[in-house]
C-alpha positions in Angstrom: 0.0 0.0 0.0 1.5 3.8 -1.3 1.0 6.8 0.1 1.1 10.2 -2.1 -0.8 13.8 -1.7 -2.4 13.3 -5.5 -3.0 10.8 -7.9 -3.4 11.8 -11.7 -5.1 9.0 -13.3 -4.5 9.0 -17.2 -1.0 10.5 -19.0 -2.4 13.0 -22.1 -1.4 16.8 -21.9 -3.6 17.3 -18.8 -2.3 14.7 -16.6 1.3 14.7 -17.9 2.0 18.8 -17.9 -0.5 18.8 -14.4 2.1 15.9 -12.3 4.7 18.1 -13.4 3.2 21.1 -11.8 2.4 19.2 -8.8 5.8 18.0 -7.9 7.3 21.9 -8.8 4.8 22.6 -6.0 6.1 20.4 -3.3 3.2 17.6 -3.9 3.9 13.7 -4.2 2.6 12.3 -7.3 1.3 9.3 -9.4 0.1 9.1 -12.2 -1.1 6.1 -13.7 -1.6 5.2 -17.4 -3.1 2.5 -18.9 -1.9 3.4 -22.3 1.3 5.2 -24.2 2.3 8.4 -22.2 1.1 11.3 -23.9 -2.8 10.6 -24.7 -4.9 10.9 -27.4 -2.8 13.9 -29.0 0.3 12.7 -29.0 -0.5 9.1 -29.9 -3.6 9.1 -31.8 -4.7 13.0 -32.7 -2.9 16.2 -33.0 0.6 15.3 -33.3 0.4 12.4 -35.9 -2.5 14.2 -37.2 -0.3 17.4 -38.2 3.0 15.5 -39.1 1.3 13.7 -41.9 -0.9 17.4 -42.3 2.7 18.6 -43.0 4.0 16.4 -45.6 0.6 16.7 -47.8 0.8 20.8 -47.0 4.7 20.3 -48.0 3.6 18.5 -51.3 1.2 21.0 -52.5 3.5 23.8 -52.1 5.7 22.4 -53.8 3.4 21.5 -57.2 2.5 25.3 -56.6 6.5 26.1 -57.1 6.2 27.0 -60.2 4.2 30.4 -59.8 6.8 31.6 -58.1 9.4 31.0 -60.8 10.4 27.6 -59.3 11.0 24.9 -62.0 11.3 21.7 -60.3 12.4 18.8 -62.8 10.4 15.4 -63.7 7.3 14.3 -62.0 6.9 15.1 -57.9 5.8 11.9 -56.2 5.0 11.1 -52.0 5.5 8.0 -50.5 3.0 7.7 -47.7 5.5 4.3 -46.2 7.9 7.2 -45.6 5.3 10.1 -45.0 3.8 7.4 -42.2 7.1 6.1 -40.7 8.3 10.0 -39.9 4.9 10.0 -38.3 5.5 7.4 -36.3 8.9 8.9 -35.5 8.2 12.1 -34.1 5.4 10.6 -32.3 8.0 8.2 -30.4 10.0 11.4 -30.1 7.6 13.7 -28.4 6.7 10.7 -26.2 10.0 9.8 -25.2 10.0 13.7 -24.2 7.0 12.9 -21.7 8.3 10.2 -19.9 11.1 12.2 -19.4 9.8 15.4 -18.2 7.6 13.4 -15.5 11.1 11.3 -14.4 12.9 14.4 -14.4 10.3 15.9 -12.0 9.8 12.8 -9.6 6.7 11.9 -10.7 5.7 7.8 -9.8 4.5 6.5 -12.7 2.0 3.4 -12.9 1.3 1.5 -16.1 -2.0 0.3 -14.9 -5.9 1.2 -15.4 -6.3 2.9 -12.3 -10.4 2.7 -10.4 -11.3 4.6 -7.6 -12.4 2.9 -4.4 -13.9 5.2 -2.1 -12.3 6.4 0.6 -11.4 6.0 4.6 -12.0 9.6 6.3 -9.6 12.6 4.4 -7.6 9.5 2.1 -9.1 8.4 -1.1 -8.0 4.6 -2.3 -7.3 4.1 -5.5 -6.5 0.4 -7.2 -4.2 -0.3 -9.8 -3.1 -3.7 -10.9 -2.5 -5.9 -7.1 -1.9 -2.5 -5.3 -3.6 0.0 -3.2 -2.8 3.5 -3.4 -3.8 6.1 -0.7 -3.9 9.9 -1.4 -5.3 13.5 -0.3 -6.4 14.7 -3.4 -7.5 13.1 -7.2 -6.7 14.7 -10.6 -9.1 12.9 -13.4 -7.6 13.1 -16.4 -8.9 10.4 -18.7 -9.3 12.1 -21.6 -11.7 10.7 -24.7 -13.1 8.2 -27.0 -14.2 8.1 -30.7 -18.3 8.5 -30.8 -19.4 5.3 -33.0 -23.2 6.2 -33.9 -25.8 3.5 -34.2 -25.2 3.4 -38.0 -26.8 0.2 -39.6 -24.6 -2.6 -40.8 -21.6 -0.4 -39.7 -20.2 -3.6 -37.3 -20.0 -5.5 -40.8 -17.7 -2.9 -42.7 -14.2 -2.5 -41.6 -14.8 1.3 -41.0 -11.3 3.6 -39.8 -11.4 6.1 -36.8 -8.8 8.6 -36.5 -6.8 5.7 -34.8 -7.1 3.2 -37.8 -5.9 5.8 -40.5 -3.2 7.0 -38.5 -1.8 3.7 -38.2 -2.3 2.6 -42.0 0.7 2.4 -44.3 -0.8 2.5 -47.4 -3.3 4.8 -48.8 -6.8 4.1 -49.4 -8.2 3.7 -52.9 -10.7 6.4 -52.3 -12.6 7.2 -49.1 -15.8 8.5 -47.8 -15.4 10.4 -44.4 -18.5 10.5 -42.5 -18.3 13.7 -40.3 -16.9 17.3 -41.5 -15.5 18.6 -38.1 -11.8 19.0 -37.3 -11.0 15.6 -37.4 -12.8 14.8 -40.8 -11.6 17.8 -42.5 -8.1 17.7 -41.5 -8.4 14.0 -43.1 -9.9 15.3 -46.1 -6.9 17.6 -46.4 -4.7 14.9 -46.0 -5.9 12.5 -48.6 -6.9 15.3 -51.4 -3.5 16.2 -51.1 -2.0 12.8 -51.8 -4.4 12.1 -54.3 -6.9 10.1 -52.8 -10.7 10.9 -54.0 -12.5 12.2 -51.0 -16.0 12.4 -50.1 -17.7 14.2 -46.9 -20.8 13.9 -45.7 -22.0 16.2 -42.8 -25.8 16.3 -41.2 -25.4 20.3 -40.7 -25.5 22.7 -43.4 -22.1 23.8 -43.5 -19.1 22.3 -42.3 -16.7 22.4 -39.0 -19.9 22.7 -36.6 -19.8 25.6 -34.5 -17.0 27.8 -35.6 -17.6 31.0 -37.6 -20.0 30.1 -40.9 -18.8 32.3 -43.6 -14.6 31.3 -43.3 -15.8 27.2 -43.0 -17.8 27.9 -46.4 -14.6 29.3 -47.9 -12.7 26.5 -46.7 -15.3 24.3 -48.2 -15.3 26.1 -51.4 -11.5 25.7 -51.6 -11.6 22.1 -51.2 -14.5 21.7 -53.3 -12.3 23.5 -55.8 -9.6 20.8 -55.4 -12.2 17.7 -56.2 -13.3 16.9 -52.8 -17.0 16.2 -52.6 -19.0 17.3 -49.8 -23.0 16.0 -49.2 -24.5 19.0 -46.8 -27.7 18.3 -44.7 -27.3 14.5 -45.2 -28.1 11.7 -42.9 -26.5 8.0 -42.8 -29.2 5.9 -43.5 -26.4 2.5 -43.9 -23.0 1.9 -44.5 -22.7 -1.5 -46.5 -19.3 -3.3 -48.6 -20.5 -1.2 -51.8 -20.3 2.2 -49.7 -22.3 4.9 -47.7 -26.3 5.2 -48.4 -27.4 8.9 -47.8 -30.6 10.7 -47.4 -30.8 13.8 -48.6 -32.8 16.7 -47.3 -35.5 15.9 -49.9 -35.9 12.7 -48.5 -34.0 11.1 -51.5 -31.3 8.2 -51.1 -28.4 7.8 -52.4 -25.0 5.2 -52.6 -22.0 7.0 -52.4 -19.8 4.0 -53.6 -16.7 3.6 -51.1 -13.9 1.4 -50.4 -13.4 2.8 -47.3 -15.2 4.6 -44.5 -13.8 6.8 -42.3 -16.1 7.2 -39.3 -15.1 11.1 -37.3 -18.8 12.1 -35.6 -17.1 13.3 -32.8 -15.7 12.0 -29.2 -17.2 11.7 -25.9 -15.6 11.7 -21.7 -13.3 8.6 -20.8 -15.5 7.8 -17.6 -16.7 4.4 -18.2 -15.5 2.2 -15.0 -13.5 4.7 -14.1 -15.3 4.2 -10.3 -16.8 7.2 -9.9 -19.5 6.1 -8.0 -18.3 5.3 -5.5 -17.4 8.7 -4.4 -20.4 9.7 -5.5 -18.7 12.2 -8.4 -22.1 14.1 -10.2 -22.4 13.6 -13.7 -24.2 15.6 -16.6 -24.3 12.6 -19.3 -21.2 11.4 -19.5 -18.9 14.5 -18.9 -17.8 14.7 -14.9 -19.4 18.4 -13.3 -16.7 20.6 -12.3 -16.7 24.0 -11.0 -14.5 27.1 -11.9 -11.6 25.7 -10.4 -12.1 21.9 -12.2 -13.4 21.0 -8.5 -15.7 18.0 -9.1 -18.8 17.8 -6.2 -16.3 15.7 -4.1 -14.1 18.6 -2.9 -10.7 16.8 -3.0 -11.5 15.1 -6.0 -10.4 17.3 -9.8 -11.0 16.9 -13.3 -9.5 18.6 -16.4 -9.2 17.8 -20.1 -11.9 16.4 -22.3 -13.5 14.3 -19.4 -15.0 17.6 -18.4 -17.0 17.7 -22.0 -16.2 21.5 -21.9 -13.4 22.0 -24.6 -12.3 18.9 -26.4 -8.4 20.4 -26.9 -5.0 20.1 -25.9 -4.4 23.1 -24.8 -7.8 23.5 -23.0 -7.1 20.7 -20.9 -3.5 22.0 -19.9 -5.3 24.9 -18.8 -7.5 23.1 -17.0 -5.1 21.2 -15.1 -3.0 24.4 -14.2 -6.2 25.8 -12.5 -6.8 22.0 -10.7 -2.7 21.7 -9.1 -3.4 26.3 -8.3 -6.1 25.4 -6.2 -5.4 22.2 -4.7 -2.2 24.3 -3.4 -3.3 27.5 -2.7 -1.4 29.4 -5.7 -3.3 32.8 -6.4 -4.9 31.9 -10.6 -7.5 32.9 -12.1 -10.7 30.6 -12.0 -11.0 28.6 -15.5 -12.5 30.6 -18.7 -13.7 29.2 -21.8 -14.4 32.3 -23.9 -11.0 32.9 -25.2 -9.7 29.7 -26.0 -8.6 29.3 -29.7 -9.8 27.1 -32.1 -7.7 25.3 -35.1 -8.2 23.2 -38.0 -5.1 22.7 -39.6 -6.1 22.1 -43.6 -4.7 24.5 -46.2 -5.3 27.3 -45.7 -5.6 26.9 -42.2 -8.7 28.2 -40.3 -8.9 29.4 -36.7 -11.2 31.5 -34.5 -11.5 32.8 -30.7 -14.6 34.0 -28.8 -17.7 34.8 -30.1 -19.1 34.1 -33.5 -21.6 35.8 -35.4 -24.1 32.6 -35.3 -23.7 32.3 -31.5 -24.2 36.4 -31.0 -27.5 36.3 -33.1 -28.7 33.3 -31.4 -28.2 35.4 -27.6 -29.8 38.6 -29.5 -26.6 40.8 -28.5 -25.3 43.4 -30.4 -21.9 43.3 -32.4 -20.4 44.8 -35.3 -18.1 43.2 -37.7 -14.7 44.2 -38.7 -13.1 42.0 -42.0 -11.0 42.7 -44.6 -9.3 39.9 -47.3 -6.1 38.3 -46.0 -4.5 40.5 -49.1 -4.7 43.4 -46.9 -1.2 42.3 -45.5 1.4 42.9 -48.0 3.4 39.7 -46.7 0.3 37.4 -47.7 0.3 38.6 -50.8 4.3 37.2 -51.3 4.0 34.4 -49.9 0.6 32.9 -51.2 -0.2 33.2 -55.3 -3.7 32.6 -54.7 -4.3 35.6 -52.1 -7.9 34.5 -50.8 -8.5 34.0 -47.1 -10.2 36.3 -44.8 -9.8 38.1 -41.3 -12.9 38.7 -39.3 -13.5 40.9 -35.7 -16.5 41.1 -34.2 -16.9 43.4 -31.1 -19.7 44.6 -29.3 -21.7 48.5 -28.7 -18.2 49.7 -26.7 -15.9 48.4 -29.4 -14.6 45.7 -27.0 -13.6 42.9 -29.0 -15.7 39.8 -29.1 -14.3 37.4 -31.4 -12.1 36.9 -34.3 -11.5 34.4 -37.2 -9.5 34.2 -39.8 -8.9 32.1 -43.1 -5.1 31.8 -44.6 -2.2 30.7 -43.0 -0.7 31.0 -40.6 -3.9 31.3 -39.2 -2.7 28.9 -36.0 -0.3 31.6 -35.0 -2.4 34.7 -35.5 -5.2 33.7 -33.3 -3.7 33.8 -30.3 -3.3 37.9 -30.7 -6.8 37.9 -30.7 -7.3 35.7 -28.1 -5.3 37.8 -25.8 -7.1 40.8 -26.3 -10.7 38.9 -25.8 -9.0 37.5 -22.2 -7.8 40.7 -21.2 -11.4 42.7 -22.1 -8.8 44.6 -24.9 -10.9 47.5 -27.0 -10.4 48.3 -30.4 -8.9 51.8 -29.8 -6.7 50.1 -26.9 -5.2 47.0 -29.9 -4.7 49.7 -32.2 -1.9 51.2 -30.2 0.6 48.2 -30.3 3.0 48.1 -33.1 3.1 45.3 -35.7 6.4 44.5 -37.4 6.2 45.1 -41.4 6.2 43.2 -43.4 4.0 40.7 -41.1 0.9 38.2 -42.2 0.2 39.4 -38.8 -0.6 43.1 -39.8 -3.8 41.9 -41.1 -5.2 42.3 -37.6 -4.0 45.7 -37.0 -5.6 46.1 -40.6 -9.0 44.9 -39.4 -8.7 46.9 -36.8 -9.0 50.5 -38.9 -11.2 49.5 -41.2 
C-alpha cells in the first residue's frame, strides 16, 4: 500500500503537464496510465495528425512552385510508407520527451488502469493492478473516446477512426469520411493532397460545426475546388461493402460507392468504470461536473481535459489542469475561462477563431459589429501565397470591446492567439490599435482589421 498527496489518473497533456506542476509545488505524485504516455494527442490525434498534415501541405507547395518561378524537374511523387514512418517517429519522439519530463520531476509513474475505491476519512483509495494507493487529493484526467453512432450494418464494414488511419501504411483507394469537423476535415486535407478521391458527408448545413460560418464555407469552397466532394444536410441511413447510403434533405437516397469509410462524428468523456461512483462524483451525461476551479462535487477530487465535456483540446485541458494543481495548493490563478480559447483546424489554408461568433451572438440577440478585410490586406500574404484569398474577421460589441475573431489563410494557428489575448484581457479596439506590428507581417492583417 502507497502513500502520495495526489494521484493523476490518465497521461495525455492534462495529466502529464499537471504531475509536473504538482511535484514543482512540493506535492507527491502518481500518475497512472493504462496506455502510451502522452494521450490521445500525442499518440492518436494532433501530433500524428499534423506531421502527416505537414508532408501533404509540403507536397502542395511544392506543385505550386512554379508560380513563383520555381521549375522543379520530372514528375513530384510522396510515399506515404515514408510520410507514415516520420509519423511514427516524431510521435515516439515527443513521447519519449514525456516520460522524461515526468522522471525528471519525480513523478511515480503506474502502467495500470487505475479505479477509484472510495475512501477512509480525508484519504481516497485508489486500485491499480494488485496495489492500493492512498492519497489526499485526485486529478481525473482520462481524456476521450471516438463516438461510433448507431449506424446500420456499420459492425460488418471494416470502418477507420482517426486511430485506424493514423496507423495505415498504405493509402486508401478512395474514401468517404463520415463527419466534417476537425478531425474529418483535417483527413480530407490529408488524402486530397496525396491524391486520394475524397467524399464528406456532414448532417449540418455547412461544415466544422460551431465555428464561424462564412470562413468554413470558404474552406469548403477551396476544397471543393480541389475535387473533394461534400454531401450537406445529409443523414446516414447505412454503410454496406458497396459504400455509404445517404438521405438527402429531400428525402432522396443515395449510394456513395466507397472502399473505405472513415467514421469522425465526434468524441465523448473517458469515464466508463473509471469508479466514480463510489465517491459519489455528479455527472451531466457522461462528462464529470466541475466548478470554476475543475473541483468536481467531491471537494478533493479534480478533473481537467476532455472528461469535463467542456473543450475537447490540448491546450484546454493544460489549462485546465493548471487551475486544478493552483487550487489544490493554494497558488493565487485565475478561475478557468472558456471564452478565449482558440480554435484550429489545420487544412490549407488553415482556419482558426476565438470568442464569439456571429451565429452564436444572433442566437443570444446581443449586439456586435463586424470588422473584416481579405487576408490580401497584409502585403506579406500577398508574397508568400499566389492565390491571395482567405479572410480576417472581428466582431466586437456596442463599446468596441472585441468579441471574437476568425480568420482564413495561413498562418492562421499563430495569428489567433493575438486575438485571443485581447478577448481575455477585455482589450478594445482603440486600446489594440496602439501596439506596433512589425512590417512586413501576415500578422498586420489584424492591425488592418482593426482600422477598417
Amino acid at each position: 500500500m502507497s502513500n502520495y498527496d495526489i494521484a493523476i489518473i490518465g497521461g495525455g497533456p492534462a495529466g502529464y503537464n499537471a504531475a509536473a506542476n504538482a511535484t514543482a509545488n512540493g506535492l507527491k505524485v502518481v500518475l497512472f496510465e493504462h496506455n502510451t504516455l502522452g494521450g490521445v494527442c500525442l499518440n492518436e490525434g494532433c501530433i500524428p495528425t499534423k506531421t502527416l498534415l505537414h508532408s501533404a501541405n509540403l507536397l502542395d507547395e511544392i506543385r505550386e512552385s512554379k508560380a513563383f518561378g520555381i521549375h522543379i524537374e520530372g514528375a513530384v511523387s510522396a510515399s506515404y510508407a515514408e510520410i507514415a514512418s516520420r509519423k511514427d517517429k516524431v510521435v515516439k519522439t515527443l513521447t519519449s520527451g514525456v516520460a522524461y519530463k515526468l522522471k525528471s520531476a519525480g513523478v511515480t509513474v503506474v502502467n495500470e488502469t487505475a479505479l477509484l475505491d472510495g475512501e477512509e476519512g480525508e484519504v481516497i483509495r485508489i486500485r491499480a493492478g494488485k496495489e492500493t494507493y492512498l492519497v489526499s487529493f485526485v486529478l481525473l484526467a482520462t481524456g476521450s473516446s471516438t463516438v461510433i453512432p448507431p449506424i446500420p450494418r456499420l459492425s460488418e464494414v471494416a470502418y477507420w477512426t482517426s486511430r485506424e488511419a493514423l496507423a495505415a501504411k498504405t493509402l486508401p483507394q478512395d474514401i468517404t469520411i463520415i463527419g466534417g469537423g476537425v478531425i474529418g476535415m483535417e483527413f480530407a486535407g490529408i488524402y486530397s493532397s496525396l491524391g486520394v478521391p475524397v467524399q464528406v458527408v456532414e448532417m449540418a448545413p455547412e461544415i466544422l460545426g460551431a465555428m464561424d460560418k462564412e470562413t468554413s464555407a470558404m474552406l469548403r469552397k477551396e476544397y471543393a475546388s480541389r475535387g473533394v466532394k461534400f454531401h450537406l444536410g445529409a443523414k446516414v441511413v447505412s454503410v454496406s461493402k458497396e459504400g455509404v447510403t445517404i438521405e438527402a434533405k429531400n428525402g432522396k437516397t443515395e449510394l456513395l460507392p466507397a472502399s473505405q469509410v472513415l467514421l469522425s462524428v465526434g468524441r465523448k468523456p473517458e469515464t466508463d468504470g473509471l469508479g466514480l461512483e463510489t465517491l459519489g462524483i455528479e455527472m451531466n451525461r457522461s462528462a464529470v461536473v466541475v466548478n470554476r476551479y475543475m473541483q468536481t462535487s467531491h471537494p478533493r477530487v479534480y478533473a481537467a481535459g476532455d472528461i469535463t465535456g467542456f473543450s475537447l483540446l490540448a491546450h484546454t485541458a493544460i489549462r485546465e489542469g493548471e487551475v486544478a494543481i493552483n487550487h489544490i495548493v493554494g497558488t493565487e490563478d485565475d478561475p478557468m475561462r472558456y471564452d478565449a480559447i482558440p480554435g484550429v483546424v489545420y487544412t490549407h489554408p488553415e482556419i482558426a477563431g476565438v470568442g464569439a461568433t456571429e451565429e452564436q451572438l444572433k442566437a443570444e440577440g446581443r449586439y456586435y459589429r463586424v470588422l473584416k478585410l481579405p487576408m490580401a490586406y497584409a502585403g506579406r500574404y500577398v508574397v508568400e501565397h499566389e492565390k491571395a484569398g482567405g479572410l480576417c474577421k472581428i466582431l466586437v460589441d456596442e463599446n468596441e470591446t472585441i468579441l471574437g475573431c476568425h480568420i482564413l489563410g495561413n498562418p492562421a494557428s499563430e495569428l489567433i492567439l493575438l486575438a485571443g489575448i485581447a478577448i481575455a484581457d477585455g482589450t478594445s479596439v482603440e486600446e489594440f490599435r496602439r501596439h506596433v506590428f512589425p512590417h512586413p507581417t501576415v500578422g498586420e492583417i489584424i492591425h488592418e482589421v482593426l482600422f477598417s
